[in-house]
C-alpha positions as CSV (number, residue, x, y, z in Angstrom):
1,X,23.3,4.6,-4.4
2,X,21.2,7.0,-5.8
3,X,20.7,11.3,-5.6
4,X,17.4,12.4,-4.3
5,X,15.6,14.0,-7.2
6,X,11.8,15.2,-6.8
7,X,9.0,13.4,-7.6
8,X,5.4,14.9,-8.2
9,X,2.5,12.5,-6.7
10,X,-0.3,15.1,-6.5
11,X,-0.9,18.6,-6.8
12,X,1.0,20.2,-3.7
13,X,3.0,16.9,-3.1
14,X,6.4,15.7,-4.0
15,X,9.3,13.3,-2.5
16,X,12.5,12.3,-2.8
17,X,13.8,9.2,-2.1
18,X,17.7,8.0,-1.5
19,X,19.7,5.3,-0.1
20,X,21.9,5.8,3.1
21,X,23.8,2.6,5.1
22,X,21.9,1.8,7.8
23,X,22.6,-0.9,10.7
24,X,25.9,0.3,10.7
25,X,26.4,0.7,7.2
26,X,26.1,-2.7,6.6
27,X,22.5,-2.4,5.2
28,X,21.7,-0.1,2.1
29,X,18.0,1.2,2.8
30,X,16.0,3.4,0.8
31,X,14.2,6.9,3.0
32,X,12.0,9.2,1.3
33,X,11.3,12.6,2.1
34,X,8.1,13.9,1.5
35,X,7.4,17.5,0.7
36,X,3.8,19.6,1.0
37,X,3.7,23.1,-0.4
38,X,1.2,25.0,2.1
39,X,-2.1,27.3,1.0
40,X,0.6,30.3,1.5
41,X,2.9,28.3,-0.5
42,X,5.3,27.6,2.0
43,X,6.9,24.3,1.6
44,X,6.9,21.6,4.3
45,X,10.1,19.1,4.2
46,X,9.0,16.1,6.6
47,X,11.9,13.9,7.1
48,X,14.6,15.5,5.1
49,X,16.9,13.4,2.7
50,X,20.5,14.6,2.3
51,X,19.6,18.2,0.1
52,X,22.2,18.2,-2.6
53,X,22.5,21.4,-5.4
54,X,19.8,20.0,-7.6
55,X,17.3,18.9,-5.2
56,X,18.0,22.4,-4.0
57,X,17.3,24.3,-6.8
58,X,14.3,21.7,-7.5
59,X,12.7,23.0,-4.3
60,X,13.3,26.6,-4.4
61,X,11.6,26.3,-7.8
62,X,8.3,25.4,-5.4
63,X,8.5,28.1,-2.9
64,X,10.3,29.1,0.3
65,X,10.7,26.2,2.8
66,X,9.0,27.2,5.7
67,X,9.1,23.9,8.1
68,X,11.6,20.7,8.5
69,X,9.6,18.1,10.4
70,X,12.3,16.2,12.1
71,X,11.2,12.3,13.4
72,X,12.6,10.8,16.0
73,X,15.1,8.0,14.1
74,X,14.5,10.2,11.1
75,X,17.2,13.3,12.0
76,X,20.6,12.2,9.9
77,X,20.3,15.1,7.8
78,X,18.3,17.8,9.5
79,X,21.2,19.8,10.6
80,X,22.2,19.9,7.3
81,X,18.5,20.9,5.8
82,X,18.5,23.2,8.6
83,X,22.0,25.1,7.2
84,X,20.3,25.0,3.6
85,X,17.4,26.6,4.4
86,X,18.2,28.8,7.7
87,X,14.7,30.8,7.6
88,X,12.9,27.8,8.1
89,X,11.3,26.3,11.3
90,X,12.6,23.2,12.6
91,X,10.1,20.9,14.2
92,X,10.8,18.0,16.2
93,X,8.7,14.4,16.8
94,X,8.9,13.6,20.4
95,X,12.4,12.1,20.9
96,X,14.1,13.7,18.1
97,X,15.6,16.5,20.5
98,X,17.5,13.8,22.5
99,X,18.8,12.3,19.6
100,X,19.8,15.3,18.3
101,X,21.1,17.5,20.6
102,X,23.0,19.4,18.2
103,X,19.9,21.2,16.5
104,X,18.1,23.8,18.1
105,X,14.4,23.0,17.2
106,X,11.7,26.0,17.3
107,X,8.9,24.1,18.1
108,X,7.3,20.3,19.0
109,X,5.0,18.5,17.0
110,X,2.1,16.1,18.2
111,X,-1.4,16.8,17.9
112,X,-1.2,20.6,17.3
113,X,0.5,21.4,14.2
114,X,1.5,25.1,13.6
115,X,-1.8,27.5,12.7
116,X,-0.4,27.9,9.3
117,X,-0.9,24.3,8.4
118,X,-4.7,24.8,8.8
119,X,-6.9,22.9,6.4
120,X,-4.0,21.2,4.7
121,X,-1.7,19.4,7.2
122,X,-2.9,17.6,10.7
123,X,-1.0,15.9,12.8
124,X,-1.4,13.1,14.9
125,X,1.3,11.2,17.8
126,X,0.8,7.3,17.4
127,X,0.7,6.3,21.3
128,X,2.2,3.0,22.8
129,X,4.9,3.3,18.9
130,X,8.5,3.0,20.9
131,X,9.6,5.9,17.8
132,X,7.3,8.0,18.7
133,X,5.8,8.5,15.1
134,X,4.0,11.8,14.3
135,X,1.8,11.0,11.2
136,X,1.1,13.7,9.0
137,X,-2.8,13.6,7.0
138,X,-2.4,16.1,4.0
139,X,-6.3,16.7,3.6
140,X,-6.0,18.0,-0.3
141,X,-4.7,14.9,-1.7
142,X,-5.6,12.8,0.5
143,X,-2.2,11.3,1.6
144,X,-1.3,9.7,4.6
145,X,2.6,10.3,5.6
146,X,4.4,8.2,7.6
147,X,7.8,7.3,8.7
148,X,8.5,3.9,10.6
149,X,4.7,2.8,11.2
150,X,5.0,1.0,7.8
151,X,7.7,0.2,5.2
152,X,7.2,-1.0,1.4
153,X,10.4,-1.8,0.1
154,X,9.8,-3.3,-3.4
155,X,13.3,-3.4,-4.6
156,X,17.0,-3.5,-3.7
157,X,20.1,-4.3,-5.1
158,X,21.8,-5.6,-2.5
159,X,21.6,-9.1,-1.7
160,X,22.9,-8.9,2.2
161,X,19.8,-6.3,2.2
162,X,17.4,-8.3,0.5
163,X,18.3,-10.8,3.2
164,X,17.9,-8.6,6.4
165,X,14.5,-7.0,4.8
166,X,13.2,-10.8,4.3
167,X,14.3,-11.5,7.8
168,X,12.4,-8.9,9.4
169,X,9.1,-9.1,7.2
170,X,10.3,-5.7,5.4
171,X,10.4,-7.1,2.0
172,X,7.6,-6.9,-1.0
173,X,4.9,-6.3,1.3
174,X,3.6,-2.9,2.9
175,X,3.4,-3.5,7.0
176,X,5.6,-2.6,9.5
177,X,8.9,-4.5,10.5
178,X,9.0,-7.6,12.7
179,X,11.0,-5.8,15.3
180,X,8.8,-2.9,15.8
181,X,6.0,-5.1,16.1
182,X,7.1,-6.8,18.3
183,X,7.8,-3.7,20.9
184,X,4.1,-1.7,20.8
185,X,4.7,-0.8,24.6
186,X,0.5,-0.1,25.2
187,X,-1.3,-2.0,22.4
188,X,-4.7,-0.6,23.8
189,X,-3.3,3.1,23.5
190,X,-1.6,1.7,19.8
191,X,-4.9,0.7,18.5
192,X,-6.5,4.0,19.2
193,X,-4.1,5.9,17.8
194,X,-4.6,3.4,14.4
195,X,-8.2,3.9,14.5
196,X,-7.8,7.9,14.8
197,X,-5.9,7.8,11.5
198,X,-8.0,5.9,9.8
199,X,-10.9,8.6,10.4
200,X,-8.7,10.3,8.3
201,X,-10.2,10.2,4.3
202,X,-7.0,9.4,3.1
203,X,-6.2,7.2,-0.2
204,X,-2.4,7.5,-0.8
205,X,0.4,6.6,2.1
206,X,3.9,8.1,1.4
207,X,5.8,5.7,3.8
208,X,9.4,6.7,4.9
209,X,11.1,3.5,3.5
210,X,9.6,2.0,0.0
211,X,7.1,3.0,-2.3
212,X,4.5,4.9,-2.1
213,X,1.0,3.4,-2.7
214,X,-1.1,5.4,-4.6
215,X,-3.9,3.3,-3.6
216,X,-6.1,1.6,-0.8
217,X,-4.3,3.2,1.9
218,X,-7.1,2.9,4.6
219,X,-7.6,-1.0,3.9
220,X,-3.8,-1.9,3.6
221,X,-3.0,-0.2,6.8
222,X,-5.9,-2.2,8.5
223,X,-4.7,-4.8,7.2
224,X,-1.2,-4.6,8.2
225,X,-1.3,-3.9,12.1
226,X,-4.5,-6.4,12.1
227,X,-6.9,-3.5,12.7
């Protein structure tokens, strides 16, 4: 196990990346949080790790956090993001406010992300995805951000989750799981929503689980949900 610590990938965008148990605890899985500091200089935390003192201090050093962006199967540590940064609004992917029932969200987020996110962030909801995954395009680097759509978990230290991530065609490759493949509910709907993003002139992806690739973003998601 590891504590989150920022990482810079491009001017006006960081992440942090730790472990947590998933499956029960039985799996040790890496999540990343990935953060976009605004035109006003607001910051944006989209799927918030577990905020410790350091990461913290790291991100007040950026500016004020104005927005948590909550996803659906993303939400283990929003209420606690939410307590550490009280002014900020809490936005929820579809699903997320059913999941977490405890948090009381300010707004929704789909296809209209808030006016103060104009020319830096859009937004869009990947139809017939059973997670409900709101994928984030930050214009100024040219960054796709994603959650479960696609994982690229290079590394691990545990064998039992080396195991698991080789089982369900997680591991040493960027493309989505076996599972969640497997359950598209409208593959028509699905591939519209894929062919949206890729409008988008994006280069880098910032998955929620694994690496982020720095490069060939458009052509590695093609080629991962055979678009």
């Amino acid at each position: 196990m590891f504590e989150p610590r920022l990482v810079q990938h491009d001017t006006n965008l960081w992440s942090a990346e730790q472990e947590f148990g998933w499956q029960g605890g039985l799996i040790s899985i890496p999540v990343r949080m990935t953060v976009v500091r605004l035109g006003n200089g607001q910051l944006v935390l989209h799927s918030p790790v577990d905020i410790s003192r350091e990461l913290h201090a790291e991100l007040d050093a950026l500016g004020p956090v104005g927005f948590i962006v909550v996803p659906e199967a993303h939400g283990r540590f929003a209420e606690a993001a939410s307590q550490a940064f009280p002014s900020a609004r809490l936005m929820a992917a579809p699903g997320a406010p059913s999941r977490r029932k405890s948090l009381a969200f300010h707004d929704s987020l789909a296809d209209q992300p808030p006016p103060a996110w104009a020319g830096h962030v859009e937004s869009h909801l990947v139809l017939g995805f059973p997670l409900h995954e709101v994928v984030l395009f930050h214009r100024p680097s040219r960054s796709l951000v994603l959650t479960d759509l696609c994982f690229n978990i290079r590394r691990s230290s545990s064998r039992v989750a080396r195991l698991f991530f080789r089982a369900n065609g997680m591991w040493q490759r960027f493309g989505p799981s076996r599972i969640l493949r497997r359950v598209v509910t409208d593959r028509a709907a699905f591939r519209r929503s894929l062919e949206r993003v890729l409008r988008w002139d994006f280069e880098r992806i910032v998955p929620g689980h694994g690496d982020v690739l720095e490069h060939g973003g458009p052509a590695a998601l093609r080629a991962a949900w055979k678009i």
